[in-house]
N, CA, C and O atoms as CSV, one atom per row, in Angstrom:
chain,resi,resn,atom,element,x,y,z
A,1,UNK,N,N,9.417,4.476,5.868
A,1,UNK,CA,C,10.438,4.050,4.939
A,1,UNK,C,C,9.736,3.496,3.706
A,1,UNK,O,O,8.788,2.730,3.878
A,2,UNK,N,N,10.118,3.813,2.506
A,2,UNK,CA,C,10.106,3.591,1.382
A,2,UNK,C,C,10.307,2.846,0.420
A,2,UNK,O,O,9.898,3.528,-0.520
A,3,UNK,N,N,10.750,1.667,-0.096
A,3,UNK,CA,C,11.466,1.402,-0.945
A,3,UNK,C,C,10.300,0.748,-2.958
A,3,UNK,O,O,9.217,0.170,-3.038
A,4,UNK,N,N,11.113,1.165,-3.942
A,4,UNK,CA,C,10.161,1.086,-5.139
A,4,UNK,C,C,11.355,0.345,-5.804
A,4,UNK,O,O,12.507,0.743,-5.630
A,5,UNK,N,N,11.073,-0.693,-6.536
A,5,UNK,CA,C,12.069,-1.197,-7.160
A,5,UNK,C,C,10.670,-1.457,-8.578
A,5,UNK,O,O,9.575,-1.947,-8.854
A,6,UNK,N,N,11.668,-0.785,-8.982
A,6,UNK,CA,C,11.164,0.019,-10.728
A,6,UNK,C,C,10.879,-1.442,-11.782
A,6,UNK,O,O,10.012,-1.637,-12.633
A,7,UNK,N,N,12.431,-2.637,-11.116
A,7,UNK,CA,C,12.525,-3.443,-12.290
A,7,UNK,C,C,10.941,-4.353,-12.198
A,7,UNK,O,O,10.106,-4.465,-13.096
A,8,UNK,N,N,10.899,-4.884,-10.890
A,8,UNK,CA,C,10.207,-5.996,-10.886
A,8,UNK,C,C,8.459,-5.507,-10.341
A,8,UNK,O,O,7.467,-6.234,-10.381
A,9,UNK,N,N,8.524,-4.297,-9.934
A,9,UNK,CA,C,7.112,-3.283,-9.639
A,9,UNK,C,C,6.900,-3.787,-8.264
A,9,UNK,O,O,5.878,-4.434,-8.034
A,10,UNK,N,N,7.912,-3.516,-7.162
A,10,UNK,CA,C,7.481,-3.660,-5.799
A,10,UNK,C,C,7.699,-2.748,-5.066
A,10,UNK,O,O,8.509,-1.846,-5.283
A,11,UNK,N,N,7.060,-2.860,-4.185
A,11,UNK,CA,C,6.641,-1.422,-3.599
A,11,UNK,C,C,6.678,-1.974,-2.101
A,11,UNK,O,O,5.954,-2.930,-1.821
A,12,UNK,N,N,7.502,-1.401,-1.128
A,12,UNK,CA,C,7.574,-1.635,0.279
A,12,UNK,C,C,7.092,-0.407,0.813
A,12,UNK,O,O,6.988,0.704,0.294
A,13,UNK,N,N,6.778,-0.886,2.120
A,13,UNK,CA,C,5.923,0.762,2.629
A,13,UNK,C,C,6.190,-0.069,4.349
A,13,UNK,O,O,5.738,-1.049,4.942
A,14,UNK,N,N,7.066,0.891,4.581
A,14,UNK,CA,C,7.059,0.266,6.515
A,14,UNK,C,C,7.414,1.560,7.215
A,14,UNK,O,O,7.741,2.651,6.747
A,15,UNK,N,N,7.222,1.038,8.780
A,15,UNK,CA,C,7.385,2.639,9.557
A,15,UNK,C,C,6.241,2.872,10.453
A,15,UNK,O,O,5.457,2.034,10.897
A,16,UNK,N,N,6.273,4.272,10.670
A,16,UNK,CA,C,5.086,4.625,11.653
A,16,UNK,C,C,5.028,6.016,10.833
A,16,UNK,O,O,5.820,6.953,10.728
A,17,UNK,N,N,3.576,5.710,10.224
A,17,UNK,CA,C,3.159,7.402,9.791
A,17,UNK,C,C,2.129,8.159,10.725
A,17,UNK,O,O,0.912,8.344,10.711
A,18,UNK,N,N,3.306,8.548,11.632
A,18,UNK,CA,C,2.310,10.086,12.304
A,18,UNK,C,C,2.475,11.403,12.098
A,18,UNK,O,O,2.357,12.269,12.965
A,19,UNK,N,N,2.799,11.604,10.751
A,19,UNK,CA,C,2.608,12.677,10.218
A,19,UNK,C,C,1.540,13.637,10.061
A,19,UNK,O,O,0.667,13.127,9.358
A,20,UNK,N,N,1.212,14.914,10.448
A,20,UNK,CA,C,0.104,15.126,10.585
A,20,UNK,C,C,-0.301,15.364,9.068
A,20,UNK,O,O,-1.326,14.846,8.624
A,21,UNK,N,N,0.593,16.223,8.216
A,21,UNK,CA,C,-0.167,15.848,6.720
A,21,UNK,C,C,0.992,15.445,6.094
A,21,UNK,O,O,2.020,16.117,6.010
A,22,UNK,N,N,0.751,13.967,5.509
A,22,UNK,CA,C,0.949,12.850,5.036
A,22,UNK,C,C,0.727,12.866,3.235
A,22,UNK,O,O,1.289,12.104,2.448
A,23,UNK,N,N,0.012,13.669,2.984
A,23,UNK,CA,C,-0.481,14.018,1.320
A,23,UNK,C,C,0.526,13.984,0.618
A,23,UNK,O,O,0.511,13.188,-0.322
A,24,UNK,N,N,1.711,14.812,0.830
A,24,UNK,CA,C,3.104,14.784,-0.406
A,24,UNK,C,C,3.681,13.450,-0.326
A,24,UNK,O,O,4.182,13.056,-1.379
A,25,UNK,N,N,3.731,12.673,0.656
A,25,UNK,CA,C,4.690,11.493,0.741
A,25,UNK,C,C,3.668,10.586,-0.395
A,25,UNK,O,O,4.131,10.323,-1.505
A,26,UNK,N,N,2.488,10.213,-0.078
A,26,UNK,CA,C,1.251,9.396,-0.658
A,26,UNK,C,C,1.373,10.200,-2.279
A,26,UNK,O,O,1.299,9.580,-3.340
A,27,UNK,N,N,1.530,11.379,-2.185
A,27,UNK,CA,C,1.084,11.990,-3.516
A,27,UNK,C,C,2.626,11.594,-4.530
A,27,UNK,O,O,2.445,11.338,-5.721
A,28,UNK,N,N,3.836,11.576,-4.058
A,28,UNK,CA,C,4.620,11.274,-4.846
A,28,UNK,C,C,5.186,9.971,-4.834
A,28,UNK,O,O,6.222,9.615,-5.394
A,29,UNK,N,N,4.233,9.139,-3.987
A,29,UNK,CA,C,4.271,7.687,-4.422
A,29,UNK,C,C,3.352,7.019,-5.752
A,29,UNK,O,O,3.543,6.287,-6.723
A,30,UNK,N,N,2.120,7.866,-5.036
A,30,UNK,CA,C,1.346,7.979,-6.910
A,30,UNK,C,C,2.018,8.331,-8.193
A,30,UNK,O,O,1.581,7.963,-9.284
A,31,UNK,N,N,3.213,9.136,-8.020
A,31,UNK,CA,C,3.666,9.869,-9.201
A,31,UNK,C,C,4.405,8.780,-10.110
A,31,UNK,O,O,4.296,8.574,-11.319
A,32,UNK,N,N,5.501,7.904,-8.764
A,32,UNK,CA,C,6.271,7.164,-9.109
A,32,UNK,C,C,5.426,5.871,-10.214
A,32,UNK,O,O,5.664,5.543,-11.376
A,33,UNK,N,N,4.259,5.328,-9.096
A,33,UNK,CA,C,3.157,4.155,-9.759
A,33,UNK,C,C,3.071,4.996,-11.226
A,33,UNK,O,O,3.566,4.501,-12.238
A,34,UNK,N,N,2.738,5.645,-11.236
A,34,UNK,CA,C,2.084,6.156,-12.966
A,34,UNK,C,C,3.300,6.044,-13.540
A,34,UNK,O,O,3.318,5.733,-14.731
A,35,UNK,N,N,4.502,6.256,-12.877
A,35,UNK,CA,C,5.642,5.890,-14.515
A,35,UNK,C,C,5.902,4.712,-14.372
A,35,UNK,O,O,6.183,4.038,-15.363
A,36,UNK,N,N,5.880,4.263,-13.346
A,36,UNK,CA,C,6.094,2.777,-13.345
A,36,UNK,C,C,5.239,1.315,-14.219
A,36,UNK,O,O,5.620,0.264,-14.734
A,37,UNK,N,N,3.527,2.213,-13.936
A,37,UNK,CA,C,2.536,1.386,-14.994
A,37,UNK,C,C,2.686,1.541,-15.944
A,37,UNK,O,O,2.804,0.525,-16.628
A,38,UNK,N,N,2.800,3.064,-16.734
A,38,UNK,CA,C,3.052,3.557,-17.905
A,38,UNK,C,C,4.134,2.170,-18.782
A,38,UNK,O,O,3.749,1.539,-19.766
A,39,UNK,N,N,5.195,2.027,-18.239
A,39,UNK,CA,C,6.203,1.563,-19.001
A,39,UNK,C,C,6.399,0.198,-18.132
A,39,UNK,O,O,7.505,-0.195,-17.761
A,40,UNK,N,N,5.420,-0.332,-17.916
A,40,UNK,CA,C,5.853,-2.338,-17.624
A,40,UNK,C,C,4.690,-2.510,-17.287
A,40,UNK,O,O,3.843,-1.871,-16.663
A,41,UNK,N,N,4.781,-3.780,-17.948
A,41,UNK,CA,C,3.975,-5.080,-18.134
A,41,UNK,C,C,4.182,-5.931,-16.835
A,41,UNK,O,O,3.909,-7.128,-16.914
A,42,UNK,N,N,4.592,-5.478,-15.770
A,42,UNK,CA,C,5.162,-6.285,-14.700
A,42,UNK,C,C,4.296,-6.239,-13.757
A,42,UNK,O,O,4.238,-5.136,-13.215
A,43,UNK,N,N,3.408,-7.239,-13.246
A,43,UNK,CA,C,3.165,-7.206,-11.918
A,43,UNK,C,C,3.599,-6.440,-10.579
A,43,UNK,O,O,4.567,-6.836,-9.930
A,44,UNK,N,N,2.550,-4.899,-10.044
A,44,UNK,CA,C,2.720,-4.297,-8.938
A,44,UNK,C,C,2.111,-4.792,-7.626
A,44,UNK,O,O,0.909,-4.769,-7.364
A,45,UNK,N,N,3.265,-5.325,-6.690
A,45,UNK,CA,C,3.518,-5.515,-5.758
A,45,UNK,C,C,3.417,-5.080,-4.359
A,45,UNK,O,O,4.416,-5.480,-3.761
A,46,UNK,N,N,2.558,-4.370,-3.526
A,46,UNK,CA,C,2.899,-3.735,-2.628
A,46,UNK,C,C,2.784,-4.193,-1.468
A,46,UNK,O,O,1.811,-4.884,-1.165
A,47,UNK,N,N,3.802,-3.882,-0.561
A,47,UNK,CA,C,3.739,-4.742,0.491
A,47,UNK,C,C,3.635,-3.680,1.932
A,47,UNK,O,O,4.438,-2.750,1.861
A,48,UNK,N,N,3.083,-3.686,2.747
A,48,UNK,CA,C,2.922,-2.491,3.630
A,48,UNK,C,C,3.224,-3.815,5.112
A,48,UNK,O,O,2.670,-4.894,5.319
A,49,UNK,N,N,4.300,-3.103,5.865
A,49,UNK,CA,C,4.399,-3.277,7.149
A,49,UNK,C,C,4.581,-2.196,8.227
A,49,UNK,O,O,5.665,-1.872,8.712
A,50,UNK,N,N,3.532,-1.745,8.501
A,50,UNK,CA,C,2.960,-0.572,9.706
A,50,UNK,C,C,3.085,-0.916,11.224
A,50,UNK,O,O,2.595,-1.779,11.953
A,51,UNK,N,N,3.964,0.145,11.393
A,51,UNK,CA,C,4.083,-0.104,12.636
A,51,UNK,C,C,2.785,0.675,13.779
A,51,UNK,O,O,2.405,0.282,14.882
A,52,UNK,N,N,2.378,1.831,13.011
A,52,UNK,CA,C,1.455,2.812,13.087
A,52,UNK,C,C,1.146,3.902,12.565
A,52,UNK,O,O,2.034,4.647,12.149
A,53,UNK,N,N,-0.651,4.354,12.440
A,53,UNK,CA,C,-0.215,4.703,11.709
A,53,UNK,C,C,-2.064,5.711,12.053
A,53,UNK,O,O,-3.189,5.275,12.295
A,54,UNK,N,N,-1.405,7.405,11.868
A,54,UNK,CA,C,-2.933,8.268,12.619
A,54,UNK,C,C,-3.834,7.839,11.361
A,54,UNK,O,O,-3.670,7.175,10.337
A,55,UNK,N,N,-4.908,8.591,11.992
A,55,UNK,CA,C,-6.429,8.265,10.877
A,55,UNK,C,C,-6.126,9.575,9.470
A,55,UNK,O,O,-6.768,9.711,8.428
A,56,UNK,N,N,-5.264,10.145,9.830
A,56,UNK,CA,C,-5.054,11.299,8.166
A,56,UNK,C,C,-3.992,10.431,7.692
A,56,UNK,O,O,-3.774,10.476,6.481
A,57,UNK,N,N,-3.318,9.685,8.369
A,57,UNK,CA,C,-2.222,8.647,7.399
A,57,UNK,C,C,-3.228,7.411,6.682
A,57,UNK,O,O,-3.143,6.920,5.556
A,58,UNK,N,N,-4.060,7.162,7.632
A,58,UNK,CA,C,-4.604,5.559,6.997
A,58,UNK,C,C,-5.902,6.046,6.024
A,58,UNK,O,O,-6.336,5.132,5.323
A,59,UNK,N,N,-6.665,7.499,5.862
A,59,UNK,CA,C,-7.393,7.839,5.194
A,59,UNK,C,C,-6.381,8.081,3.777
A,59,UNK,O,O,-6.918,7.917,2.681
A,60,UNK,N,N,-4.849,8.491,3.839
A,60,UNK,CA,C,-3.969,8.909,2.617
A,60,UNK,C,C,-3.827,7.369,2.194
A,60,UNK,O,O,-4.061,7.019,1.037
A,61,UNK,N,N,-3.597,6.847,2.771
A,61,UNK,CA,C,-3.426,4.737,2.646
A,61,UNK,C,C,-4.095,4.643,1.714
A,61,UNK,O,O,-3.760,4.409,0.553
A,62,UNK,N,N,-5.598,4.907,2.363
A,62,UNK,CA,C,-6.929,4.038,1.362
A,62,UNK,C,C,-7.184,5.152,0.020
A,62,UNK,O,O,-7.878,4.707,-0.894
A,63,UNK,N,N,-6.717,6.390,-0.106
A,63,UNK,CA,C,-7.091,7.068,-1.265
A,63,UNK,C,C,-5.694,6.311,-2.202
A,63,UNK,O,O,-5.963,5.855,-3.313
A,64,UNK,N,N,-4.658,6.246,-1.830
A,64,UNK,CA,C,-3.535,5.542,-2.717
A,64,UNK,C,C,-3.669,4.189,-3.203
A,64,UNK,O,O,-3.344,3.617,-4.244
A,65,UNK,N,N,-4.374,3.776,-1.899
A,65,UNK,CA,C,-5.271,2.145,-2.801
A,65,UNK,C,C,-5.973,2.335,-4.101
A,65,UNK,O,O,-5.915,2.057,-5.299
A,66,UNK,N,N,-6.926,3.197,-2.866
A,66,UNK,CA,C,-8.121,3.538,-4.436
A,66,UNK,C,C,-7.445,3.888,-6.022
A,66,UNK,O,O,-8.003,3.740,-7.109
A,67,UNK,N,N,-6.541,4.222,-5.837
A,67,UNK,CA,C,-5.670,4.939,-7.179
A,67,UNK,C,C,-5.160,3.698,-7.479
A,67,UNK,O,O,-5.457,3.091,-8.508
A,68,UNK,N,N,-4.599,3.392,-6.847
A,68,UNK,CA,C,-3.789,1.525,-7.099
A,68,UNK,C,C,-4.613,0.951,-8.012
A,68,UNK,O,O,-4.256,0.631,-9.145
A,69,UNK,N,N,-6.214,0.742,-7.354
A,69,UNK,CA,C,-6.992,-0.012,-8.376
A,69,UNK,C,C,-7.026,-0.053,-9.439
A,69,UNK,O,O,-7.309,-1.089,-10.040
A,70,UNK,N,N,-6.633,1.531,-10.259
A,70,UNK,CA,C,-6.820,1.408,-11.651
A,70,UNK,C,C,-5.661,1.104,-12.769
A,70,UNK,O,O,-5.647,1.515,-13.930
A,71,UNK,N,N,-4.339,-0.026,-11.874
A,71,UNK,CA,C,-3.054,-0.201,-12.278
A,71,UNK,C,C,-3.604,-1.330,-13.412
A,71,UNK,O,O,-3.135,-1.329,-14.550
A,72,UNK,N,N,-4.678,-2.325,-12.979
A,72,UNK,CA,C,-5.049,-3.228,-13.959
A,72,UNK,C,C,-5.585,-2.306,-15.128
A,72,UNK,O,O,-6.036,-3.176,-15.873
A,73,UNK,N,N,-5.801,-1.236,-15.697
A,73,UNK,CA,C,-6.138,-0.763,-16.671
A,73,UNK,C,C,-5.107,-0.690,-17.484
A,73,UNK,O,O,-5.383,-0.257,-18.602
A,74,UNK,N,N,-4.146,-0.937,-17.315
A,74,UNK,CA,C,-2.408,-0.386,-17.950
A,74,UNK,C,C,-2.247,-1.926,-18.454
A,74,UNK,O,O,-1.570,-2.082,-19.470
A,75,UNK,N,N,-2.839,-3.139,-17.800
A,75,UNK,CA,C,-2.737,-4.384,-18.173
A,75,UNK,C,C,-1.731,-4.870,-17.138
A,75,UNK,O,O,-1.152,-5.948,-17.279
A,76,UNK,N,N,-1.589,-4.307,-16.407
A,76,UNK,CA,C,-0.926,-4.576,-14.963
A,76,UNK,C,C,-1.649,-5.289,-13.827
A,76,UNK,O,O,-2.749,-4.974,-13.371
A,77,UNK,N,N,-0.903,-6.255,-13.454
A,77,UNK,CA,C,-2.354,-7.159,-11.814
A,77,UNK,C,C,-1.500,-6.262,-10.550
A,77,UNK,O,O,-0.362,-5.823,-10.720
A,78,UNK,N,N,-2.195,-6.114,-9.427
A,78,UNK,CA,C,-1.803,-5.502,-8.760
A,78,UNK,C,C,-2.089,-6.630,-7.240
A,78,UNK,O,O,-3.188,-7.182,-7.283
A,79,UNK,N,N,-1.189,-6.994,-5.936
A,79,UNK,CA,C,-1.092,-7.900,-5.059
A,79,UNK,C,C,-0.253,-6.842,-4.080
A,79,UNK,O,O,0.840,-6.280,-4.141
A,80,UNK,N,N,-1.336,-6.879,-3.173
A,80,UNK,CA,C,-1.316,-6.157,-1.458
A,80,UNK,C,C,-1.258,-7.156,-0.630
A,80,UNK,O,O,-1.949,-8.172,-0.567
A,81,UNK,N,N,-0.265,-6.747,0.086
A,81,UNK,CA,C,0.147,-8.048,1.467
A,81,UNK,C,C,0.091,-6.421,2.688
A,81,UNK,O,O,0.570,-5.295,2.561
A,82,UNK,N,N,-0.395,-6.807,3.334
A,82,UNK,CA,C,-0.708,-6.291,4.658
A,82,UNK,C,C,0.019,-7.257,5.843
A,82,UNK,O,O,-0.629,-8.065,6.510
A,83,UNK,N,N,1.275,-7.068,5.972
A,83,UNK,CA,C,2.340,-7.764,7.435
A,83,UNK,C,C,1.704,-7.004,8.690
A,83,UNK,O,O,1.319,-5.847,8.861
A,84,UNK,N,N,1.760,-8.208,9.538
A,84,UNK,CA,C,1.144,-7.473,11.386
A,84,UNK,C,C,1.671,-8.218,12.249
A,84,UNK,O,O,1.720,-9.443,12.139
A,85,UNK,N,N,2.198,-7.456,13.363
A,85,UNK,CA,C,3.017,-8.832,14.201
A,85,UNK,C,C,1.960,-9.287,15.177
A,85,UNK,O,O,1.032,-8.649,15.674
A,86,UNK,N,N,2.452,-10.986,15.384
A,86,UNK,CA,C,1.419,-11.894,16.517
A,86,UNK,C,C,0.887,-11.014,17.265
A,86,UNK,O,O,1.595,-10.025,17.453
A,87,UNK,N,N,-0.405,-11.024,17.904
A,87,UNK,CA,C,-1.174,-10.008,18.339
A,87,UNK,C,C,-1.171,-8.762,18.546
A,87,UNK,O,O,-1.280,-8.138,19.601
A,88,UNK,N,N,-1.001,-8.309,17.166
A,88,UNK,CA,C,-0.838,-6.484,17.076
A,88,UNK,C,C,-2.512,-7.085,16.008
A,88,UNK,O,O,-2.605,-7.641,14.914
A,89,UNK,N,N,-3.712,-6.547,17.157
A,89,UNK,CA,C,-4.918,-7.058,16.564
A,89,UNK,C,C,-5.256,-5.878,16.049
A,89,UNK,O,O,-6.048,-6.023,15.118
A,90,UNK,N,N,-4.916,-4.504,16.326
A,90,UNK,CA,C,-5.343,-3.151,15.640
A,90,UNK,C,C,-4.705,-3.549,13.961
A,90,UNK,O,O,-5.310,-3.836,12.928
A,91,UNK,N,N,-3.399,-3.428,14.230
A,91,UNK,CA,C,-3.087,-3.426,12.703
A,91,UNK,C,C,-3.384,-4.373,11.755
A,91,UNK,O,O,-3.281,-4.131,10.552
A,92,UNK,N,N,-3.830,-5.685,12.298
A,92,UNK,CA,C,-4.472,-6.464,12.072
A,92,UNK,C,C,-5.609,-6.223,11.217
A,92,UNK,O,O,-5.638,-6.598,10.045
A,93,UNK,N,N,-6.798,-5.432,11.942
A,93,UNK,CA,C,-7.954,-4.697,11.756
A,93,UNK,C,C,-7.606,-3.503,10.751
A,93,UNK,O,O,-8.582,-2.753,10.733
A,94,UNK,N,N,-6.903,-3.176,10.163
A,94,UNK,CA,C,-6.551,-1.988,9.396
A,94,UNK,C,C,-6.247,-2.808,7.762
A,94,UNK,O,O,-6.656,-2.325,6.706
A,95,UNK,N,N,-5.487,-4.059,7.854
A,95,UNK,CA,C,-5.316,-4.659,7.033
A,95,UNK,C,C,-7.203,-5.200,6.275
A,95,UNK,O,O,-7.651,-5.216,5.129
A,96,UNK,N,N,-7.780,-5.548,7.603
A,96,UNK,CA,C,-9.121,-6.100,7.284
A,96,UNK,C,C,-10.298,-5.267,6.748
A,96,UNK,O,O,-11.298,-5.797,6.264
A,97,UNK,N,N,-10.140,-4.003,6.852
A,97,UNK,CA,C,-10.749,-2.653,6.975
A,97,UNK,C,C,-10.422,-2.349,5.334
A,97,UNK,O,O,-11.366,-2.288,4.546
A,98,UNK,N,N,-8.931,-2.150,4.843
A,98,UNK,CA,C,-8.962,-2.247,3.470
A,98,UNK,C,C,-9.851,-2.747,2.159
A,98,UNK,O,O,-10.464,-2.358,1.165
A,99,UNK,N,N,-9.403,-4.035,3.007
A,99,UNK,CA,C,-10.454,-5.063,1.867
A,99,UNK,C,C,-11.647,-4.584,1.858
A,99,UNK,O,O,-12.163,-4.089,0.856
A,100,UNK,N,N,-12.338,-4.711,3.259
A,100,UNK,CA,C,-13.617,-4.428,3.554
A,100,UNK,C,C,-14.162,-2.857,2.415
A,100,UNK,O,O,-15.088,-2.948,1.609
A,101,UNK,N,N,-13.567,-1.914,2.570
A,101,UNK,CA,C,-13.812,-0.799,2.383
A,101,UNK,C,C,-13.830,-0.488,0.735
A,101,UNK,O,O,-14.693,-0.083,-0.043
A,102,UNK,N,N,-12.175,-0.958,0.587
A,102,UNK,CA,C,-12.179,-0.746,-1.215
A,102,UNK,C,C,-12.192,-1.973,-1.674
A,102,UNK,O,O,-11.709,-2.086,-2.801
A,103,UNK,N,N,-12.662,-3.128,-1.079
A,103,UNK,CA,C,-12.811,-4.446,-2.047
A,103,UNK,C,C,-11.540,-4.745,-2.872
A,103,UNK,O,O,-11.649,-5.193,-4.014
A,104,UNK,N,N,-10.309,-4.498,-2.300
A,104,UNK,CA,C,-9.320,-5.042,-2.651
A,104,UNK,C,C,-8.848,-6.352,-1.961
A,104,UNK,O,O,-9.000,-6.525,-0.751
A,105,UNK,N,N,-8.235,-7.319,-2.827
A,105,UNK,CA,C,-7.679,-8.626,-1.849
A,105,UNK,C,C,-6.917,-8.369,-1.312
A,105,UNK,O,O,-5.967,-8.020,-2.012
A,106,UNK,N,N,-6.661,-8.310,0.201
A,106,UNK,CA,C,-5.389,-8.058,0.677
A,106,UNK,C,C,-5.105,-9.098,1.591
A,106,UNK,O,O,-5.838,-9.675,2.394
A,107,UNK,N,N,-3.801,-9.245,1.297
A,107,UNK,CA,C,-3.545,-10.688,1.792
A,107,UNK,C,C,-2.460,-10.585,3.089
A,107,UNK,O,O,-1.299,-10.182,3.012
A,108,UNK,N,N,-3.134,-11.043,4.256
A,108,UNK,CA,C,-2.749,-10.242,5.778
A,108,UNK,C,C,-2.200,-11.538,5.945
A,108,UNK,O,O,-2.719,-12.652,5.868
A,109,UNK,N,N,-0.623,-11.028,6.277
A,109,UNK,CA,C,0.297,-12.177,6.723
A,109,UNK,C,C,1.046,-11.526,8.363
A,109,UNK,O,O,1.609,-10.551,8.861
A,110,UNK,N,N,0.640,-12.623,8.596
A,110,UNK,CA,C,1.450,-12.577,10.292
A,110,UNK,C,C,3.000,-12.612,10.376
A,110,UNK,O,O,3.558,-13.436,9.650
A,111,UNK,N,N,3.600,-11.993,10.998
A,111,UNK,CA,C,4.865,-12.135,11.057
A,111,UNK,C,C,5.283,-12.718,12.284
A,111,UNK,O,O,4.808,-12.584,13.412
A,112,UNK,N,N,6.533,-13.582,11.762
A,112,UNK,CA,C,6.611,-13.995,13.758
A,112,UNK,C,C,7.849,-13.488,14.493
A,112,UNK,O,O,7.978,-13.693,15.700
């Protein structure tokens, strides 16, 4: 599930992606970010709560990060929250794996 709210630049991302190719969903979420940076000055938001999610979904994840990164070029800040419920320690580790990988802050909040 999806949701982009254009006004304020937030971006929800929840569900279970076991899609085996995952590329068009990721690729026309990129499409949306580029008109969205293009035309606001607004702080992008994204908030991801995974329920699960295969290794061709979480490799499409981290290339859409990687693209994310370059939202501060538009003069845009960009803030990743990674949600995981009380000992769901995998998704946990996926949130931690982000940072680790593309050196983004991601800020892993527990849900209760």
């Amino acid at each position: 599930i999806t949701h982009f709210n254009k006004k304020n630049g937030f971006i929800s991302v929840s569900g279970r992606s076991i899609e085996v190719d995952s590329t068009q969903f990721w690729l026309s979420l990129k499409r949306r970010l580029i008109r969205h940076t293009k035309n606001s000055t607004a702080i992008t938001s994204i908030r991801f709560q995974m329920d699960y999610l295969t290794s061709s979904s979480f490799i499409e994840l981290l290339e859409f990060l990687e693209f994310s990164k370059s939202i501060p070029q538009y003069g845009n800040g960009l803030e990743v929250e990674w949600l995981y419920e009380e000992g769901d320690e995998d998704i946990l580790e996926l949130g931690n794996c982000i940072h680790d990988t593309l050196g983004l802050p991601v800020k892993c909040v527990q849900m209760n």
